[in-house]
ZAVEXVO-139737 format. One record per atom (N, C-alpha, C, O): atom name; y, z, x. Coordinates in Angstrom, 1 decimal. Each point is the difference from the previous one (the first is absolute). Layout:
 atomo      v      w      u
    CA      Y      Z      X
...
***
This chain:
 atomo      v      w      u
     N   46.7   83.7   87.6
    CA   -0.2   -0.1    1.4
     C    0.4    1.3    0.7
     O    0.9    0.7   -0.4
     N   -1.6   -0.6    1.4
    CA    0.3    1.6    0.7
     C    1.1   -0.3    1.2
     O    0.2   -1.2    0.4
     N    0.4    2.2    0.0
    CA    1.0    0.0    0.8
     C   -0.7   -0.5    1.6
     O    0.7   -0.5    0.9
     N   -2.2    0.5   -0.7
    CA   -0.6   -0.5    0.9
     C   -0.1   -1.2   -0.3
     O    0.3   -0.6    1.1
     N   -0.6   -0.2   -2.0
    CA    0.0   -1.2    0.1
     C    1.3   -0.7    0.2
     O    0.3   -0.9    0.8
     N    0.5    1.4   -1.9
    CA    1.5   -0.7    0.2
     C    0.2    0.4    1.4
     O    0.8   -0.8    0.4
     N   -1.0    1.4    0.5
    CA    0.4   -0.3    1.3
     C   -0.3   -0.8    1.3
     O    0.5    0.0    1.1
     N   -1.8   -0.6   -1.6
    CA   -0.8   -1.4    0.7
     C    0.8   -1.0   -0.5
     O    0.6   -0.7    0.8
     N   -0.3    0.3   -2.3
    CA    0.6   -1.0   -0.2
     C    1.0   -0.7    1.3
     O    0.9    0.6    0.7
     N   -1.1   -1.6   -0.6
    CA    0.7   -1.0    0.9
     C   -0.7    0.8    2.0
     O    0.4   -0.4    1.2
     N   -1.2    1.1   -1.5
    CA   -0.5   -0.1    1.4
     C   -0.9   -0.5    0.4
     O   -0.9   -0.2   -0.7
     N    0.8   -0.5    2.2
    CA   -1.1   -1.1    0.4
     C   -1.2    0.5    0.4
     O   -0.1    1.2    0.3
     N   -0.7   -1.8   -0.1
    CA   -1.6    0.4   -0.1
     C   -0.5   -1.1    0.8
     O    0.1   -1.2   -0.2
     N   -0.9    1.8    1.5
    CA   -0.7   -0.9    0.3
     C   -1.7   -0.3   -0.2
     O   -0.9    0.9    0.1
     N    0.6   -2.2   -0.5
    CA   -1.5    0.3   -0.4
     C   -0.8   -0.3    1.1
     O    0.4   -0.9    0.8
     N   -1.9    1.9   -0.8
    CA   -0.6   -0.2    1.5
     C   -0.6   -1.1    0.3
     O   -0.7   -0.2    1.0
     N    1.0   -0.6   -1.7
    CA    0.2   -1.7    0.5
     C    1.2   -0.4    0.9
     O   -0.2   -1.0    0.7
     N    1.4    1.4   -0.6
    CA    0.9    0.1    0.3
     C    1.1   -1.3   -0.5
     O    0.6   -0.9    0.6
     N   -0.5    1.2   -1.7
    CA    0.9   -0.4   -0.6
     C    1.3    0.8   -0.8
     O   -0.4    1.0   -0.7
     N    1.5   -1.2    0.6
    CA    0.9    0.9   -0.9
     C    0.2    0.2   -1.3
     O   -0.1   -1.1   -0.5
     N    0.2    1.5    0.0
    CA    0.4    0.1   -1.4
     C    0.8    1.3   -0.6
     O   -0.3    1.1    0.4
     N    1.4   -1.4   -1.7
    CA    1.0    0.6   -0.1
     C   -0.6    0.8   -1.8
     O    0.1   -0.5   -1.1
     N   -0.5    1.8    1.5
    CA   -0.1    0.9   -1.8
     C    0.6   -0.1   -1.0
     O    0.5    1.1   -0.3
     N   -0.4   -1.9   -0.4
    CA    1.3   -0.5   -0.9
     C   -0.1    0.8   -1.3
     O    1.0   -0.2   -0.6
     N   -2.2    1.2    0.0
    CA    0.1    0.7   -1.2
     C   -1.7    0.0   -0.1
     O   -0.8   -0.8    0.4
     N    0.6    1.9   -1.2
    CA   -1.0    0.3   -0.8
     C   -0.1   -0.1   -1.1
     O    0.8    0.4   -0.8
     N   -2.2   -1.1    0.3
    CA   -0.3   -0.4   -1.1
     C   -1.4    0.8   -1.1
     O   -0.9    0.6    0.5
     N    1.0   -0.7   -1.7
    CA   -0.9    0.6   -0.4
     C   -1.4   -1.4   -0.3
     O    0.3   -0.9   -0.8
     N   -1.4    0.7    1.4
    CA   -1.1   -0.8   -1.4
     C    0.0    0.1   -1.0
     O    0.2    1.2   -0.4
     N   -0.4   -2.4   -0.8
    CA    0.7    0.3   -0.8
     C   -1.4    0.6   -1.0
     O    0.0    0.7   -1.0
     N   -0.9   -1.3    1.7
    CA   -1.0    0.4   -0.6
     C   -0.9    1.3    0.1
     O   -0.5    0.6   -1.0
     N    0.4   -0.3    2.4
    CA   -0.6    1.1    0.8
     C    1.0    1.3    0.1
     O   -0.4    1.1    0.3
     N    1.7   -1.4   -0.6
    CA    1.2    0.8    0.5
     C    0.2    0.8    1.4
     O    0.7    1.0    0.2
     N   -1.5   -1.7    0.6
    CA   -0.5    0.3    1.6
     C    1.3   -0.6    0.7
     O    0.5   -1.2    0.0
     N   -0.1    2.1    0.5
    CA    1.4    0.1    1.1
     C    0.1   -1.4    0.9
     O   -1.0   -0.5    0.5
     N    2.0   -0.2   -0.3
    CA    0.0   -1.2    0.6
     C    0.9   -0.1    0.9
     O    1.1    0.5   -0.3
     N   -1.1   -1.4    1.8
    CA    0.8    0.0    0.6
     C    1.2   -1.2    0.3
     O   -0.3   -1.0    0.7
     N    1.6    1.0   -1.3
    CA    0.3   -1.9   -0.1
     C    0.2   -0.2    1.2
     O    0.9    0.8    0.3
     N   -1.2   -1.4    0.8
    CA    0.5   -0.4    1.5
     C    0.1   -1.7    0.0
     O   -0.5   -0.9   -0.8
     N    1.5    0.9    2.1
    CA    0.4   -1.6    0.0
     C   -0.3    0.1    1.8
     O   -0.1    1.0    0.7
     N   -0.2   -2.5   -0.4
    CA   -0.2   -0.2    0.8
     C    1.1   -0.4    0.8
     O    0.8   -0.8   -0.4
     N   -0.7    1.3    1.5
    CA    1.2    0.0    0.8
     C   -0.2   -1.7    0.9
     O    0.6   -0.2    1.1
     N   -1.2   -0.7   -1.4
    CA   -0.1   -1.1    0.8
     C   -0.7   -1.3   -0.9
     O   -0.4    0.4   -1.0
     N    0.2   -1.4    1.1
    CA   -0.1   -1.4   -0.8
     C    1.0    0.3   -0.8
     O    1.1    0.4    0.2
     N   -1.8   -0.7   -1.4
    CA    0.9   -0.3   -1.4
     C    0.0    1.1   -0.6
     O   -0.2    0.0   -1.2
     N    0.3    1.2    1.8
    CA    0.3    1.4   -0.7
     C   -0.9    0.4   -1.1
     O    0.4    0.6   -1.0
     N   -1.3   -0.9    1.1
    CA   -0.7    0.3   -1.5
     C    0.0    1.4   -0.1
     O    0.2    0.9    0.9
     N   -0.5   -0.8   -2.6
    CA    0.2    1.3   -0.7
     C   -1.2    0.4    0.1
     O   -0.8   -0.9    0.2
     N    0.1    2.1   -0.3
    CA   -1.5    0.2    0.2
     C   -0.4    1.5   -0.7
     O    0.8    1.0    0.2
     N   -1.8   -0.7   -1.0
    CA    0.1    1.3   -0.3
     C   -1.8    0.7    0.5
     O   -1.0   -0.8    0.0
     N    1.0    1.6    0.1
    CA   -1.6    1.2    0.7
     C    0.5    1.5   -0.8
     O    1.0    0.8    0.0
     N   -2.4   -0.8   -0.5
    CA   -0.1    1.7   -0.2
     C    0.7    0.7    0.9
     O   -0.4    0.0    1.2
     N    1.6    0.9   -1.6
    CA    0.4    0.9    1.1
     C   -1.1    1.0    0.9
     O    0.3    0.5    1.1
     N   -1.6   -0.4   -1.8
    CA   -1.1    0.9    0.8
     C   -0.6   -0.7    0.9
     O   -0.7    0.7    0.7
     N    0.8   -2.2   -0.5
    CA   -0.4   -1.3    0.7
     C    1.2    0.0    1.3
     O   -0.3    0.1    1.2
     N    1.6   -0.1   -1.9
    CA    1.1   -0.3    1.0
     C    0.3    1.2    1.0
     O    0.5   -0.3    1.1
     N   -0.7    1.6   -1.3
    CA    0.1    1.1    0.7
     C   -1.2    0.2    0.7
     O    0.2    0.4    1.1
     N   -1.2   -0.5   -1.4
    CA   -1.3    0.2    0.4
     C    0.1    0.1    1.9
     O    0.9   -0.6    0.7
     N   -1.7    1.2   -0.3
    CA   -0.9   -0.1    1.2
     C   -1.1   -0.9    0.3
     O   -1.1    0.5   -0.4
     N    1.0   -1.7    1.1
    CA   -1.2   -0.5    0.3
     C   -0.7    0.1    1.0
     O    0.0    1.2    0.3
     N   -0.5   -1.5    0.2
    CA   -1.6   -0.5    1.1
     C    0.0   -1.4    0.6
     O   -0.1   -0.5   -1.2
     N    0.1   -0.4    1.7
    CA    0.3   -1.0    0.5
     C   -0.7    0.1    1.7
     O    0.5    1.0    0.7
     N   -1.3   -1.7   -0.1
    CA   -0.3   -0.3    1.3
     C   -0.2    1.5    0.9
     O    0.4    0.2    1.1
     N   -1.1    1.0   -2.2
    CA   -0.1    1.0    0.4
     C    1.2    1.1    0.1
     O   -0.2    1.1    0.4
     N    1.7   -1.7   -0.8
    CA    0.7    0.8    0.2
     C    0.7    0.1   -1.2
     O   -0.2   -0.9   -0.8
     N    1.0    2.0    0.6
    CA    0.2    0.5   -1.1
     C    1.8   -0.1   -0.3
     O    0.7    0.2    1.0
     N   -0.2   -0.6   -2.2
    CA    1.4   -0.3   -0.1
     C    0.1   -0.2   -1.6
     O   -0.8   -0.2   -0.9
     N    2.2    0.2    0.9
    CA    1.0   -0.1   -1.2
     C   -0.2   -1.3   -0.6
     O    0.3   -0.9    0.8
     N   -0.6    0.5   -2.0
    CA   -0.4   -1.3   -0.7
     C    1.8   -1.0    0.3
     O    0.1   -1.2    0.3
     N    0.8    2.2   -0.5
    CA    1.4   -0.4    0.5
     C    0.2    1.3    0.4
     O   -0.5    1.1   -0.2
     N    1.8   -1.5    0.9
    CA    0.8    0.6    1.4
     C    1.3    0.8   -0.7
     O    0.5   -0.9   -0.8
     N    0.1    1.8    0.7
    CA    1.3    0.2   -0.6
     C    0.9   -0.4    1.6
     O   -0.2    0.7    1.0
     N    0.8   -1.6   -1.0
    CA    0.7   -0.3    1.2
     C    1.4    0.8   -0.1
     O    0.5    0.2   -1.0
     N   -0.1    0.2    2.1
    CA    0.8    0.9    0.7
     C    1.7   -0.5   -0.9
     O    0.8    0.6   -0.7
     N   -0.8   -1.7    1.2
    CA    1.4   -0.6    0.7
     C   -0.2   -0.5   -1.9
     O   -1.0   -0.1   -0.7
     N    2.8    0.0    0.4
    CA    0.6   -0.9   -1.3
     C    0.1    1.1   -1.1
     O   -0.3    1.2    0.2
     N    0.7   -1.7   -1.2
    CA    0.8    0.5   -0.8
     C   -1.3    0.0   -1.7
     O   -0.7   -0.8   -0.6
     N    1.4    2.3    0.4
    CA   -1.4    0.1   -1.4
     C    1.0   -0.5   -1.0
     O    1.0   -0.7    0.2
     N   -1.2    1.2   -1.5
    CA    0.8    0.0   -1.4
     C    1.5    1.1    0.1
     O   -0.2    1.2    0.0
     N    1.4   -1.8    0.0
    CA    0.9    0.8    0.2
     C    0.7    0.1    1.2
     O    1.1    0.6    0.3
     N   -2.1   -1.4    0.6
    CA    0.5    0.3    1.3
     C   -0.5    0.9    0.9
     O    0.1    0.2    1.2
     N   -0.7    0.2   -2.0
    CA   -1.2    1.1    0.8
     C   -0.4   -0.2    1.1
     O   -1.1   -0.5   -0.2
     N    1.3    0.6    1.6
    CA   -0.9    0.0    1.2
     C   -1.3    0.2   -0.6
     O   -0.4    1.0   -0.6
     N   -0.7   -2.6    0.9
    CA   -1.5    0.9   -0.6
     C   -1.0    0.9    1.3
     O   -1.2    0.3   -0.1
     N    2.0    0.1    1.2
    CA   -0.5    1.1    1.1
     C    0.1    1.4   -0.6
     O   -0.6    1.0    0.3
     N    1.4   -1.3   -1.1
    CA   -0.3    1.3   -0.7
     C   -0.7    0.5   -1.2
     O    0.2    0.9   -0.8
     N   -1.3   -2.0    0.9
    CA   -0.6    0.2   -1.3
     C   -1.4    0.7    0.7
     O   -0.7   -0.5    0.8
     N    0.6    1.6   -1.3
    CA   -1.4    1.0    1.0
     C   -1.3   -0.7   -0.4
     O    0.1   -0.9   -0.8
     N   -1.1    1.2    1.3
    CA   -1.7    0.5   -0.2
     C    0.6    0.9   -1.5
     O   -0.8    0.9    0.0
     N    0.9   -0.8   -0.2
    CA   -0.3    1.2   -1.1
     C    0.7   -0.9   -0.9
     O   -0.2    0.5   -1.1
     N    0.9   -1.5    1.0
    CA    0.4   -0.5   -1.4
     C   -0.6   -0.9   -0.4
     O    0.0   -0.3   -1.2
     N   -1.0   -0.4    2.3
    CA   -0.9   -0.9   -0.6
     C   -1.0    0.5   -0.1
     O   -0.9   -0.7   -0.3
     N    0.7    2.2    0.6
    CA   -1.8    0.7   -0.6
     C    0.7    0.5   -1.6
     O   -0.8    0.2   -0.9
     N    2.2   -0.1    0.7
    CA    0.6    0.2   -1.1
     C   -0.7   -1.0   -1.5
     O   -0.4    0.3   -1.1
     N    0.7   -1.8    2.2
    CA    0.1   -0.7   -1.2
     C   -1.6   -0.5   -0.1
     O   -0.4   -0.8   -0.8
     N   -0.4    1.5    1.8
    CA   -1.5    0.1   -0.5
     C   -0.8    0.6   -0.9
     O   -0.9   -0.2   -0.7
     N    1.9    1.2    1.1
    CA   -0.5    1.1   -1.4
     C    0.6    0.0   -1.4
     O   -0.5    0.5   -1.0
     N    1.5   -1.1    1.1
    CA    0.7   -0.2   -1.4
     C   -0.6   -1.4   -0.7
     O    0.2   -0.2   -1.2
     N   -1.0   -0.8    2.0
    CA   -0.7   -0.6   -0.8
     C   -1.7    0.3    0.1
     O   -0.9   -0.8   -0.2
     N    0.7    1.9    0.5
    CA   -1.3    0.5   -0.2
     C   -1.2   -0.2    1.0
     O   -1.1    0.4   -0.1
     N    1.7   -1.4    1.3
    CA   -0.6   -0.8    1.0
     C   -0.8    1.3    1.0
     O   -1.1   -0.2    0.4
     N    2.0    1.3   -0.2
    CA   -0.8    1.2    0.5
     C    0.3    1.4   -0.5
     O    1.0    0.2   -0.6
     N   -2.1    1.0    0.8
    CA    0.3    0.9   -0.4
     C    1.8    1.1    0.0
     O    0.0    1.1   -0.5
***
């Protein structure tokens, strides 16, 4: 795991559906060995849920306008305690490139 990823751990994400959810770890497929994202749902029954990290970072298209498949939300606490406001644009183009998602 790269020092970019360990520092999303435990930060919240909003998806452009608008719902919460909490980055709980990265996983590998076990078959594809294609990068994976473990998130939990911050509301019902908490489910566990996993998406290609190149799926979960992604940029979409939606109703002509353009946005983040999830949101890195400002406010709460990452892995360690980490304020996740301080996690840049540049550490999640980090953890794009280190699973091969972009140049």
């Amino acid at each position: 795991m790269t020092d970019e990823q360990a520092g999303l751990i435990g930060c919240e994400f909003r998806h452009f559906k608008g719902n919460r959810y909490r980055l709980e770890g990265f996983a590998k497929d076990s078959e594809t060995l294609e990068e994976m994202v473990v998130y939990r749902a911050l509301y019902g029954d908490g489910g566990l849920w996993v998406r290609p990290a190149k799926m979960f970072f992604e940029t979409i298209e939606r109703d002509g306008k353009t946005m983040k498949r999830f949101e890195l939300l400002k406010e709460g606490n990452g892995a360690d305690g980490k304020i996740c406001k301080d996690v840049a644009a540049t550490d999640i183009a980090g953890i794009l490139q280190g699973i091969g998602a972009i140049p």
